[in-house]
Backbone as CSV, one residue per row, in Angstrom:
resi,resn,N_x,N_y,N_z,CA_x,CA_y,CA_z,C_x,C_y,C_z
1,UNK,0.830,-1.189,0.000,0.000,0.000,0.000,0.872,1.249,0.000
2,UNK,0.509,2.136,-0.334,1.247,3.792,-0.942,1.044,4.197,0.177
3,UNK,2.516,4.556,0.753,2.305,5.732,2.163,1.930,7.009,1.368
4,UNK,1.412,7.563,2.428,0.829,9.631,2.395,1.885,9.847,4.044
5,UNK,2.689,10.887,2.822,3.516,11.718,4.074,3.707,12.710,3.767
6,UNK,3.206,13.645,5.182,3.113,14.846,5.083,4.595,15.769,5.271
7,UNK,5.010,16.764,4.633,6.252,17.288,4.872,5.831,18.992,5.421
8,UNK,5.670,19.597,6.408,5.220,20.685,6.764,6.235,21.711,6.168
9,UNK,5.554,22.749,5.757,6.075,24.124,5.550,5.643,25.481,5.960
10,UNK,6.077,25.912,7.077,5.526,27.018,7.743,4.951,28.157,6.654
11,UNK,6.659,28.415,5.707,6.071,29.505,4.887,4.652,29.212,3.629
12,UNK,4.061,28.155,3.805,3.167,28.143,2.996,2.260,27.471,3.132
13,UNK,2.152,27.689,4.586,1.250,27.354,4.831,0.102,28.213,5.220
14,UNK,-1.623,27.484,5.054,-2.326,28.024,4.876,-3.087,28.351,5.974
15,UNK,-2.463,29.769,6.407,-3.864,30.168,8.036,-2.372,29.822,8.963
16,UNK,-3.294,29.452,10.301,-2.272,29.443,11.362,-1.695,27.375,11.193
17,UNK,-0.344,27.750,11.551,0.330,26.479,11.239,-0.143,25.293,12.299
18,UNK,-0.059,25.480,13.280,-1.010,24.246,13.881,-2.258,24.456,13.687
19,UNK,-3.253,24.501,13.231,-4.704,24.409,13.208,-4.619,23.210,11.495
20,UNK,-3.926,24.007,10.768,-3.665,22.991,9.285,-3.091,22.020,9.801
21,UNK,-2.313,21.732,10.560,-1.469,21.007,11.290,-2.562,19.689,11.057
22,UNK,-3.429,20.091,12.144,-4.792,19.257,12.888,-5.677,18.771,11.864
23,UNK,-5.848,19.523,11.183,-6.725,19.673,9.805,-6.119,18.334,8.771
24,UNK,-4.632,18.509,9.146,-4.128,17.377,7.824,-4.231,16.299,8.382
25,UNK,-3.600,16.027,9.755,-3.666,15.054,10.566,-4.911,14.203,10.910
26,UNK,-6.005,15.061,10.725,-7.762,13.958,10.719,-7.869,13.269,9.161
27,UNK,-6.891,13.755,8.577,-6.787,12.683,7.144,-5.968,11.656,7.536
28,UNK,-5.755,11.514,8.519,-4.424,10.389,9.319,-3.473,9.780,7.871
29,UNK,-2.062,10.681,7.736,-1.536,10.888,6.793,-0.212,9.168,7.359
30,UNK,0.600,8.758,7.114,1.242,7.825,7.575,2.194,8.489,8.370
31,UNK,2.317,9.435,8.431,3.671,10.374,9.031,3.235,11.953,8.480
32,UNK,4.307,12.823,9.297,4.108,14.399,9.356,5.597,14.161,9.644
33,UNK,6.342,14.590,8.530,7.960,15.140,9.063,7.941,16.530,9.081
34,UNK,8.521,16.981,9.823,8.025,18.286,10.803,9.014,19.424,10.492
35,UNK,9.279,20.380,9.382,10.102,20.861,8.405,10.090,21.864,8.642
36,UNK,10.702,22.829,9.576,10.854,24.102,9.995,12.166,25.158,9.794
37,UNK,12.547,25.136,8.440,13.961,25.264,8.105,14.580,26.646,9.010
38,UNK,13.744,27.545,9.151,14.142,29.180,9.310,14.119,28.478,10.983
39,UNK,13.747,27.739,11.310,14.043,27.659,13.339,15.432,27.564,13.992
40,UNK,15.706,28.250,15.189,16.985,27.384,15.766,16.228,26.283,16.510
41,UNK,17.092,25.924,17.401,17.042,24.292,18.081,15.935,24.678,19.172
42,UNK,15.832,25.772,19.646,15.292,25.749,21.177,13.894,26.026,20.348
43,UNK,13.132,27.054,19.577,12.180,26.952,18.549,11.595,26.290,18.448
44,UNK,12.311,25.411,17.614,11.840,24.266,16.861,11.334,22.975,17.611
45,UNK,12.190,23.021,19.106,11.761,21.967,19.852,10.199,22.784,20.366
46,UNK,10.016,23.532,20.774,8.821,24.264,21.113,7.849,23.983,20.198
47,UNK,8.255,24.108,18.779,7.007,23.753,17.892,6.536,22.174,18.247
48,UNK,7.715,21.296,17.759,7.900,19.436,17.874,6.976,19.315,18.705
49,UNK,6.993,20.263,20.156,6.193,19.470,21.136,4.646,19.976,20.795
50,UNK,4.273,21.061,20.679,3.071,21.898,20.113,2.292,20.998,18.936
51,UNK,3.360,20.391,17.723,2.931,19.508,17.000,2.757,18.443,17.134
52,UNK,3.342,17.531,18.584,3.260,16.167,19.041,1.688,16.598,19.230
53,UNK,1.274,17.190,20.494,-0.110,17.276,20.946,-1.186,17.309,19.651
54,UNK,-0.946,18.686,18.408,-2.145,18.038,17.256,-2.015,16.846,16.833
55,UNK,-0.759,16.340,16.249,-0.860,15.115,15.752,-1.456,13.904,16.374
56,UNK,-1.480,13.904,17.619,-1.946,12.817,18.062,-0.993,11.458,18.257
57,UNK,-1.175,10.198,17.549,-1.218,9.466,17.089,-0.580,8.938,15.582
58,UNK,-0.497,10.209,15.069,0.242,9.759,13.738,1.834,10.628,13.848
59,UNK,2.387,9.501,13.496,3.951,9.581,13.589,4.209,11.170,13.265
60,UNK,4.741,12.176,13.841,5.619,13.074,13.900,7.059,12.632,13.356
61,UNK,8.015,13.140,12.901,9.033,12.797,12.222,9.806,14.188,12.561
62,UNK,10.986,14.394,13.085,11.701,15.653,13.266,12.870,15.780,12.207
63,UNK,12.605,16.522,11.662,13.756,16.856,10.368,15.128,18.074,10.821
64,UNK,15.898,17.588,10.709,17.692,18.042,10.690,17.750,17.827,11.996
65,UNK,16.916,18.212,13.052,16.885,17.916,14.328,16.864,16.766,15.277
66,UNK,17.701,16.152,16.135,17.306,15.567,16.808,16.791,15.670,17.920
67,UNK,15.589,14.977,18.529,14.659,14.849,19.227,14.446,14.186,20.596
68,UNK,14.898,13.739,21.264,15.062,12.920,22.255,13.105,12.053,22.180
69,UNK,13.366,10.621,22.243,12.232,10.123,22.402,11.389,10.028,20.850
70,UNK,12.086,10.479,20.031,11.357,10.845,18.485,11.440,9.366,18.263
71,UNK,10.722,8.223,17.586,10.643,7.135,16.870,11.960,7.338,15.449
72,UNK,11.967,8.397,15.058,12.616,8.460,13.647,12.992,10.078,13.298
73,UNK,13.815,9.671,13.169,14.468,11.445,12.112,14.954,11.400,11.096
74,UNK,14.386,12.726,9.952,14.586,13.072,8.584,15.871,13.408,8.516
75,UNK,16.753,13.488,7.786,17.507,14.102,7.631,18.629,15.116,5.998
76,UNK,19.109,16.145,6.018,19.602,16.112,4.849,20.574,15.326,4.602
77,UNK,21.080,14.605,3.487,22.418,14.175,3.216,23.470,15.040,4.130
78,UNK,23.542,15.924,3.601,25.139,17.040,4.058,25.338,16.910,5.358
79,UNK,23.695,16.962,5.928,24.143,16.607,7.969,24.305,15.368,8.102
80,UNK,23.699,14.352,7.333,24.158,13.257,8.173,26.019,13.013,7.539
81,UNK,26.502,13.370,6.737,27.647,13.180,6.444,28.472,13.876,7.407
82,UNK,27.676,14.766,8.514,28.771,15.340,9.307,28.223,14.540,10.833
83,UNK,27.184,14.193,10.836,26.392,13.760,12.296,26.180,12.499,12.050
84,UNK,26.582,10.804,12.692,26.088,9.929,12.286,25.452,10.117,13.645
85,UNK,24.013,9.621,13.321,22.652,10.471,14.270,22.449,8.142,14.849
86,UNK,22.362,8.401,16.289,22.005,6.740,16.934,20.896,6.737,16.583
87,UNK,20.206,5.561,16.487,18.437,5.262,16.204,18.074,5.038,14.878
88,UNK,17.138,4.912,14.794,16.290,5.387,13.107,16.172,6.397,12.434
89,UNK,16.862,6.524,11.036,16.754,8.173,10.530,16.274,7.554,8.973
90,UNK,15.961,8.449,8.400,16.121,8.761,6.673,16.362,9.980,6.371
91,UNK,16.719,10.073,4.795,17.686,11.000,4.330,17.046,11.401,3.523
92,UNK,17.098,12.792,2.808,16.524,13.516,1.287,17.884,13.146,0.563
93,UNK,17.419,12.812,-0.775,18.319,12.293,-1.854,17.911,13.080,-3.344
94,UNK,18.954,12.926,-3.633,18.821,13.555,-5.167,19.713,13.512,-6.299
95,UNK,20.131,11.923,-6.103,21.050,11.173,-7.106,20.759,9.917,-6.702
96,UNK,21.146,8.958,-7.530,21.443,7.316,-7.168,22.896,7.337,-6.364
97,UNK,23.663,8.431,-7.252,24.909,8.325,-5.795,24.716,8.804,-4.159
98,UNK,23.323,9.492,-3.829,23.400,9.844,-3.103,22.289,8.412,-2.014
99,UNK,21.349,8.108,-2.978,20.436,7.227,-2.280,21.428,5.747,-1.919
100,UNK,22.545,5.503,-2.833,23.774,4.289,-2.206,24.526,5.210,-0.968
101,UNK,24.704,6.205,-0.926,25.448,6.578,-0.191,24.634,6.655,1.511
102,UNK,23.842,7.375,1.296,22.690,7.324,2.592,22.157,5.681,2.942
103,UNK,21.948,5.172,2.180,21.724,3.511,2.703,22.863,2.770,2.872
104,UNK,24.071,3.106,2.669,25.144,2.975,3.033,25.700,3.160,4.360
105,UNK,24.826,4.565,4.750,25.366,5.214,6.010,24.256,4.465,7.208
106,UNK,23.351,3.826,6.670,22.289,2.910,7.857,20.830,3.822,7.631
107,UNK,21.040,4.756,6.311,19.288,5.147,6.458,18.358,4.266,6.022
108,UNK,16.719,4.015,7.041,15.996,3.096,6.946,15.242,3.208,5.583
109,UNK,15.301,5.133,5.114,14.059,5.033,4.463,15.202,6.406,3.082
110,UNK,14.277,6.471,2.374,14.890,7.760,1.224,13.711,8.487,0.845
111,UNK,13.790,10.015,1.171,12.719,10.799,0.135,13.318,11.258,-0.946
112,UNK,13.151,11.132,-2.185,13.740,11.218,-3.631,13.184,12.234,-4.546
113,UNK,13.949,13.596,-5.150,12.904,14.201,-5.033,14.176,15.044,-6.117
114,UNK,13.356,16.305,-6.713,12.249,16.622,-6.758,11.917,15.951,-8.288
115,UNK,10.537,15.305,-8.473,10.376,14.218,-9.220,9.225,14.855,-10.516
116,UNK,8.122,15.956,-9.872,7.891,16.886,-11.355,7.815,18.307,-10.520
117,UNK,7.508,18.807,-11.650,7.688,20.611,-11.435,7.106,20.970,-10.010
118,UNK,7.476,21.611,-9.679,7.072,21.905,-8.240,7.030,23.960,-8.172
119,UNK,5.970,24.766,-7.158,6.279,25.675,-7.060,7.369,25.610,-6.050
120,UNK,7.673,24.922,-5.217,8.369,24.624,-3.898,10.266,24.227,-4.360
121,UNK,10.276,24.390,-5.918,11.491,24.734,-6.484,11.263,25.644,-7.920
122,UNK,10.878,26.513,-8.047,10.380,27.379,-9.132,11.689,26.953,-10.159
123,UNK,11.185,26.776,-11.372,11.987,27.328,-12.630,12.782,26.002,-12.746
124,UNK,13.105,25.204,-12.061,14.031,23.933,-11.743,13.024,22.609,-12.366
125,UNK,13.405,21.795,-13.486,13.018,21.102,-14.077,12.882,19.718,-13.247
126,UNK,11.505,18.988,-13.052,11.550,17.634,-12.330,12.563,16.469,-13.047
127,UNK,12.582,15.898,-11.735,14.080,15.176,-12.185,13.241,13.344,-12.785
128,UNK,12.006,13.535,-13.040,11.075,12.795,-13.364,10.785,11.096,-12.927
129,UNK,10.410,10.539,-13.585,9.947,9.165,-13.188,10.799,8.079,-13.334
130,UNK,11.672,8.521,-14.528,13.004,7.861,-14.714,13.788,8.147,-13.958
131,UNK,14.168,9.049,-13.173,14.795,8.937,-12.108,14.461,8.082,-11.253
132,UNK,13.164,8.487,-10.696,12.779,7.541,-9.254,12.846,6.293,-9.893
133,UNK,12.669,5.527,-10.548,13.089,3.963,-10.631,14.250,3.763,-10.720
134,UNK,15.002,4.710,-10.498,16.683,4.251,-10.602,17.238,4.217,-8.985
135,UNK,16.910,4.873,-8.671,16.683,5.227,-6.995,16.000,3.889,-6.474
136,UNK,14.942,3.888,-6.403,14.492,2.578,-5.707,14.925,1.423,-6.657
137,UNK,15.732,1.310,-7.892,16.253,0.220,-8.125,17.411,-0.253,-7.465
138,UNK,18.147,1.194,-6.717,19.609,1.060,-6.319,19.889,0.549,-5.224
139,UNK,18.667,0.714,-4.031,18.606,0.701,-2.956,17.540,-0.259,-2.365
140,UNK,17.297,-1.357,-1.192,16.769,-2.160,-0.805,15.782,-1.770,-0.014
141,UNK,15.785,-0.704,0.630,15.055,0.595,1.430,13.660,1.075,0.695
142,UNK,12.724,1.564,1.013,12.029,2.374,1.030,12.125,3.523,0.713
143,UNK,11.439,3.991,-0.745,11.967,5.535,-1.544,10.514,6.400,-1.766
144,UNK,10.530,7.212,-0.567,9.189,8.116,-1.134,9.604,9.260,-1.892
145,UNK,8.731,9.693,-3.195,8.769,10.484,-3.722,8.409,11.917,-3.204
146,UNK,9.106,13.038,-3.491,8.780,14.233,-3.128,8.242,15.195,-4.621
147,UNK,8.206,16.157,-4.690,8.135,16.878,-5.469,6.874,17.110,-6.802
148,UNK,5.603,17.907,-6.295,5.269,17.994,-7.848,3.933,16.813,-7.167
149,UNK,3.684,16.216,-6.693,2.705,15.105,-6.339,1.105,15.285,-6.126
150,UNK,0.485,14.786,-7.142,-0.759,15.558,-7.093,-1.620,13.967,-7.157
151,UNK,-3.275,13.834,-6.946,-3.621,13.013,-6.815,-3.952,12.121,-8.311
152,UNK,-3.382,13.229,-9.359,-3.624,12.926,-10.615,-2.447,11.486,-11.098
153,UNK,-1.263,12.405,-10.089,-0.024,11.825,-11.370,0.939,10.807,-9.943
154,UNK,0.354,10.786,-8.818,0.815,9.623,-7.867,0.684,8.024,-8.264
155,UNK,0.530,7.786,-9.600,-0.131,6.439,-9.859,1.175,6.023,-10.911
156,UNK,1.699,7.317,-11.016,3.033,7.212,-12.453,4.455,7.431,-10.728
157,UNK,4.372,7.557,-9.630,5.615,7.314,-8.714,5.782,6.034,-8.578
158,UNK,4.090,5.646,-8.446,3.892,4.209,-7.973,4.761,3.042,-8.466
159,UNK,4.180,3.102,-9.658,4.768,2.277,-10.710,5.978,2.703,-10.949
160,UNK,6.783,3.817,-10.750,8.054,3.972,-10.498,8.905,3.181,-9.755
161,UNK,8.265,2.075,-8.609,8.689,1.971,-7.762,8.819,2.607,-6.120
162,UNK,8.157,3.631,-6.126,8.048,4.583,-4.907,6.807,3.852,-3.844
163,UNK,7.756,3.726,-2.465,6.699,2.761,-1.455,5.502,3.849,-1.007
164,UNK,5.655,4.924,-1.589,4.558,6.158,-1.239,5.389,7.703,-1.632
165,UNK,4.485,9.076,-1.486,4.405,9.930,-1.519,5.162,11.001,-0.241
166,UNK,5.471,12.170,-0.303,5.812,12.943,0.597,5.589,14.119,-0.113
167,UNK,3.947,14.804,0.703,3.228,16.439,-0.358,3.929,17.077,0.710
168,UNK,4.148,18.469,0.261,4.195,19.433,0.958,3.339,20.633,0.595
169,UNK,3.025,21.092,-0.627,2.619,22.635,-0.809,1.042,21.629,-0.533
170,UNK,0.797,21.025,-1.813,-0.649,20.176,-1.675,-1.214,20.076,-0.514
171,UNK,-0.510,19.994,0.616,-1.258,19.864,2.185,-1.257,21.298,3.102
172,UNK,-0.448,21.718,2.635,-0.125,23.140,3.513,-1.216,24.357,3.285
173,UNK,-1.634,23.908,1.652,-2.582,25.182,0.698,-3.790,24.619,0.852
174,UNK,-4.161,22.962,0.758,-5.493,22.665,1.073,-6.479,23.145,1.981
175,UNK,-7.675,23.897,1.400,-8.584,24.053,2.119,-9.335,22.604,3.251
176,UNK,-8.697,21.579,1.875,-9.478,20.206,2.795,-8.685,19.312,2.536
177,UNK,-7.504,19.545,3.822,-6.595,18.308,3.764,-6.943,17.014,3.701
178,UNK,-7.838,16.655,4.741,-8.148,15.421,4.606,-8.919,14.962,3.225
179,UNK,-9.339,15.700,2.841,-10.242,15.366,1.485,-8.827,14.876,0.527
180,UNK,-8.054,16.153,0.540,-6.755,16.067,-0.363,-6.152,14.643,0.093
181,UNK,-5.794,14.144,0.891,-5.138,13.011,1.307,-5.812,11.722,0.611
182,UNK,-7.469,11.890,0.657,-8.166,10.687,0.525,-8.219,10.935,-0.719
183,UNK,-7.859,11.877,-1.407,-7.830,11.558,-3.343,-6.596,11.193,-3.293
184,UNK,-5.224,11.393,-3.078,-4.152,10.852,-3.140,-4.228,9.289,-2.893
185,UNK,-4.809,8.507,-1.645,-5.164,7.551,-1.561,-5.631,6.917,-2.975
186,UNK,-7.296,7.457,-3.521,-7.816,6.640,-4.601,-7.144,6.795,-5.778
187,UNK,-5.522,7.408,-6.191,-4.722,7.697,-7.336,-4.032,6.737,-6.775
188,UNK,-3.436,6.564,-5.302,-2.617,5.122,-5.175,-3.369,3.707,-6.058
189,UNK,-4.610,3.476,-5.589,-5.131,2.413,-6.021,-5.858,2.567,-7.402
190,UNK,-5.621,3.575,-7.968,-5.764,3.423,-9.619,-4.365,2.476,-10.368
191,UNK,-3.486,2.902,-9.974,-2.487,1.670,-10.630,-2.538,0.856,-11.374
């Protein structure tokens, strides 16, 4: 089955950031990696915990940050090449040299990206579908797609090989996250 994972973005997100938060989370998404780039550490832990309480129940995921007590952390390539982080992590990738290299280093999982046009990289061409099957061909791991993911064209990652999705603008701008989630769902099972 196609994971739905949510990747938060403060700056674009829609209204106040925990209330969408809550809003995406009653679509019970498989995960929320928790993406607060402009935070320092003391911040960001303030949000983590603010966002543990909406989420509930569905996995929180702390990105560049580590977390004490977190199940799992995101991470970029560049930090984990300077931080080998104890526990469960995954990595953002954006080569086959980089998705051998991160599963190399003990990451469980890969987000692979950016895979079609995205506003969330303006002007920057998706690195497309032929990519992502080279990626999850390279690696034994788990490769969610990022970039560009709409409920139309999640059925062409699939068949890429991608064990699921990772939206970011799509959930942040939705008036009806959960609605948005549950069409992503019925584009998984068009396949």
């Amino acid at each position: 089955m196609c994971k739905i994972i949510c990747v938060t973005d403060i700056a674009s997100c829609r209204g106040d950031f925990l209330t969408q938060l809550g809003r995406i989370c009653e679509g019970r998404p498989d995960a929320v990696i928790l993406r607060a780039k402009t935070l320092g550490a003391d911040a960001y832990l303030e949000l983590y915990l603010s966002a543990k309480e909406v989420c509930g129940d569905v996995l929180l995921v702390p990105h560049f940050y580590g977390i004490e007590g977190a199940e799992v952390r995101h991470m970029p390539l560049p930090l984990l090449s300077e931080e080998r982080p104890s526990g469960r992590f995954g990595v953002s990738v954006h080569s086959v040299s980089d998705a051998e290299q991160a599963f190399g280093m003990g990451a469980e999982y890969l987000v692979a990206g950016h895979i079609f046009e995205t506003d969330c990289k303006k002007g920057l061409k998706g690195r497309g579908t032929g990519f992502l099957h080279e990626v999850c061909s390279a690696v034994p791991i788990p490769v969610y797609a990022i970039g560009g993911i709409t409920p139309e064209n999640i059925g062409e990652v699939t068949e890429a090989g991608a064990a699921g999705v990772c939206v970011m603008s799509g959930l942040m701008k939705s008036e009806d996250p959960a609605a948005y989630i549950e069409a992503l769902r019925q584009g998984c099972r068009k396949k």
